[in-house]
N, C-alpha and C positions, 0 to 999 in steps of 0.2 A: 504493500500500500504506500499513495503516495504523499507527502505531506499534507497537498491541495486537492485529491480525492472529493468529488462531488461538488466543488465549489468553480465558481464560475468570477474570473479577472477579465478588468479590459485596462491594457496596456496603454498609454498615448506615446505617439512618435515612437511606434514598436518595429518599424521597418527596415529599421536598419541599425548599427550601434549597437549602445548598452542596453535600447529599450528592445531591441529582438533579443538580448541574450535574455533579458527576461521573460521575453515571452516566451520563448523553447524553456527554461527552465522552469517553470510556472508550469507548462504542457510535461514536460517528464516526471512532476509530483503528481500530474493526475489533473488541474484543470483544466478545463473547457476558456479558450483566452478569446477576446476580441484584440484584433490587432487593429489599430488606430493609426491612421498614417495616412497625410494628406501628399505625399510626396513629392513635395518639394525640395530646395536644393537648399544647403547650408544656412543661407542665408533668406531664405523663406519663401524665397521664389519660386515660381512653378517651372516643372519640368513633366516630363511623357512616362515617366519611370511609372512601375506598379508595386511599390515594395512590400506594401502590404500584403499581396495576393502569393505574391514570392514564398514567403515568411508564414501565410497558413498551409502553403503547399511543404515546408517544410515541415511543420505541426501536424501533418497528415500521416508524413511520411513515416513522423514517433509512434505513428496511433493514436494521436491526439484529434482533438478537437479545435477549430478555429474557423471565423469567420472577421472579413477585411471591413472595415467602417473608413471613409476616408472624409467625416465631417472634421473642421477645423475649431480646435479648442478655444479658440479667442473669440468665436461667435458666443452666445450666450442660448439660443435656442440651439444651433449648431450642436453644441453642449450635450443639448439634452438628447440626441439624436445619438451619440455615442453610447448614451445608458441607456436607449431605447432599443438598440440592436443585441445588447445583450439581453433586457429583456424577451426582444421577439426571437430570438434565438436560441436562446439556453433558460428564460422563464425565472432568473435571478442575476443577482450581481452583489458578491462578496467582495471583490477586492477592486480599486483603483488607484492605480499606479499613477502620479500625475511625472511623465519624464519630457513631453514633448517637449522641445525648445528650438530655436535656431541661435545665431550670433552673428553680430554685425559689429563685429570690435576697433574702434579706434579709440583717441585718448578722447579726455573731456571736449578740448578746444576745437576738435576736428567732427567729434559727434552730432552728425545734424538730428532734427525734430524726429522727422521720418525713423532713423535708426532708434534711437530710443526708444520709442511709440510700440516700433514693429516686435522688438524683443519685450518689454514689458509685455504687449497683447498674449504672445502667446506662452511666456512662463507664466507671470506673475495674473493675468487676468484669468487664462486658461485654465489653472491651478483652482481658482475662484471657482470656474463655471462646471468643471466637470465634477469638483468635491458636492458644489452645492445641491446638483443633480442627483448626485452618486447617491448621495448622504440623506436623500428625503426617501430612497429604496431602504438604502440601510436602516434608517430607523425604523419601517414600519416593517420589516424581518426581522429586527432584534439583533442583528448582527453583521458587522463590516470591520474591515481593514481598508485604512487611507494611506499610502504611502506618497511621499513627497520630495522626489527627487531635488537636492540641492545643490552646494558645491562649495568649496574651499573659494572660489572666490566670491563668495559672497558673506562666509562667514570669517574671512582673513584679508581680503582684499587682493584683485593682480590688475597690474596694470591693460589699460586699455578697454577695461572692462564695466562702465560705468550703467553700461544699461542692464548687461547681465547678472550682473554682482547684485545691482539693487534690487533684482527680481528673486533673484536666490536667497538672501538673505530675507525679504520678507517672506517667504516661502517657507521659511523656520519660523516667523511672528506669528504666520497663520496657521501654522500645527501644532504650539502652543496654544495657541486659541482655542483651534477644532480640540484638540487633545480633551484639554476644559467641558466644551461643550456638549461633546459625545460620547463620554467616555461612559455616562450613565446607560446609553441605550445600547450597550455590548460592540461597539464601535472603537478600534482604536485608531490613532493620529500619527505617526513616525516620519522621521525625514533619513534620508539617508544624504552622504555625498560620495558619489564613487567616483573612482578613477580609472583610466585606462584610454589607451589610444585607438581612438576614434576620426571621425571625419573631421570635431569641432577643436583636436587636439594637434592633427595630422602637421598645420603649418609649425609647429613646434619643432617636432624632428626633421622637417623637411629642410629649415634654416641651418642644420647643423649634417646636414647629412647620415646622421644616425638611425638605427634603426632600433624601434619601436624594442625595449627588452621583454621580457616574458613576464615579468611581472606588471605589465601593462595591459595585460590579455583584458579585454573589457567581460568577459567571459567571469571570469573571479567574484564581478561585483556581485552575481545572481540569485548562488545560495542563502546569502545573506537577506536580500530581498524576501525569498521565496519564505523562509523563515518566518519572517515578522510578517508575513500576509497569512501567518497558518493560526491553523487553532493556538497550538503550543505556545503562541506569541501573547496572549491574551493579557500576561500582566506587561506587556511592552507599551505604555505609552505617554507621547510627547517628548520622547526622544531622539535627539539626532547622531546619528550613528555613520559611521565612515570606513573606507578602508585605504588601506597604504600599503603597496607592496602586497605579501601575504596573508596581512593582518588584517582581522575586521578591529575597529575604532569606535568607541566610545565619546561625544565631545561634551567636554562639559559646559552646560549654560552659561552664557553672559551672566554674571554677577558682581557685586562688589567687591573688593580685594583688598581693599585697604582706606582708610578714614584718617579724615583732618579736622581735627573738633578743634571749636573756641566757642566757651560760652558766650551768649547773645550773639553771636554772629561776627564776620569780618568785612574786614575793608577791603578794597582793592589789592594796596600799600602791605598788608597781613600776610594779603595768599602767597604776594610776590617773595615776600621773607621765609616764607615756611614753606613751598611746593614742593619746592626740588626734593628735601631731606625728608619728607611725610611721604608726598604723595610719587615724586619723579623717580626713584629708586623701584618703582612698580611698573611703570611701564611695561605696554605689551609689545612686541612685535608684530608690524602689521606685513601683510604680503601670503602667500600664498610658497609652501615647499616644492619647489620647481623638481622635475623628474635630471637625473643626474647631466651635466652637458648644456643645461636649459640655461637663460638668463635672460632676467625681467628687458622687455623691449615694446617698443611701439609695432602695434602689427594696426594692418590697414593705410590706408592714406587721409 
């Protein structure tokens, strides 16, 4: 038996990447997947491709079950058309995976409206629209798994990344939220950030001529997923969880670290006197652990 035996996942931007290795991996514990995938290119654009359809013929081939949905997650009815196919298909929906995303990376100064907008719509809104869909099935079956794909640059910062970072990082504000909110009706909330070389990763090694190590295999992130979408995972939640290398990761919450008290309050004049030795000696390091060879740079124009 397999972990996800009788339950039914719908994967977003499952057609290619990290989000098909979950979808095959989800299919070998025994789910029934909706593969979700508008197939478009990198950066959001459309192309002729069918990857979706690719990706359930590969789920076939497991003795799995799957069916392609190619509604776009930044729509809001659109949305609802993703949980509706697993309804009219498989009659439930236990698990959604929120992974879809593109990138359109340059630094701040060079980031037009349009780029921004395009990446926000489909992390960070898309994230919104499929959970809130997802989540009105889940509660009235008693029972769901949210997962919330995220990413070290959002919860560390990398360069060039101002639209993606912002969306990933709220993507962890909103699964503590949901976490909160649904955690009574047998529903839980998780984020993960995984790693591995992919399409969104590829200009990385391609700058250095290197080639992608094996501990990149986007393959690795899966188990982990599949995990925390299973029964077993029940007391997992509103936590963000990672891996590195061969390691699954644990991150701990933003919290406070350290305190600068004066009774009634201070002056400007006060902080200036006392930061450095209370509070600057804590500092965090901001940036994202680059895979080996890598170094922070401007990518795009």
């Amino acid at each position: 038996m397999g972990l996800l035996d009788g339950r039914v996942a719908v994967v977003t931007g499952s057609g290619r990447g990290i989000g098909r290795e979950f979808a095959l991996c989800m299919a070998r514990e025994g789910a029934r997947v909706v593969i979700n995938d508008v197939g478009v290119s990198l950066d959001g654009r459309g192309t002729d491709e069918d990857p979706a359809v690719q990706v359930c013929k590969e789920i076939e081939a497991l003795g799995g079950e799957a069916v392609p949905n190619y509604d776009s997650v930044a729509d809001f009815e659109a949305a609802a058309g993703i949980v509706k196919t697993a309804l009219d298909s498989f009659g439930q929906l236990d698990i959604l995976v929120n992974n879809a995303g593109i990138v359109r990376d340059r630094s701040l100064v060079k980031m037009t409206e349009e780029d921004f907008d395009a990446v926000i719509a489909v992390h960070l809104k898309g994230g919104f629209n499929c959970a809130h869909h997802a989540a009105l099935v889940m509660k009235e079956a008693g029972y769901g798994r949210i997962i919330n794909i995220t990413s070290s640059a959002g919860l560390r910062g990398n360069f060039g990344q101002t639209n993606y970072g912002a969306a990933k990082a709220a993507l962890m504000g909103m699964t503590f939220i949901w976490a909160l909110e649904l955690g009574k009706y047998g529903i839980t909330v998780n984020a993960v950030a995984p790693a591995g070389a992919t399409r969104m990763t590829a200009a990385l090694f391609e700058r250095t001529g290197n080639e992608p190590p094996p501990e990149q295999n986007p393959a690795l992130n899966a188990p982990l997923v599949a995990f925390v979408a299973s029964e077993r995972a029940g007391h997992v939640n509103g936590q963000i969880l990672g891996r590195t290398d061969y390691a699954y990761t644990l991150f701990q919450h933003p919290k406070q670290i350290a305190w600068m008290w004066r009774d009634g309050g201070w002056e400007p004049s006060q902080v200036a006197d006392n930061f450095d030795q209370v509070l600057g000696q804590h500092m965090q390091h901001v940036g994202m652990v680059m895979p080996q060879g890598m170094e922070y740079g401007e990518k795009g124009s």
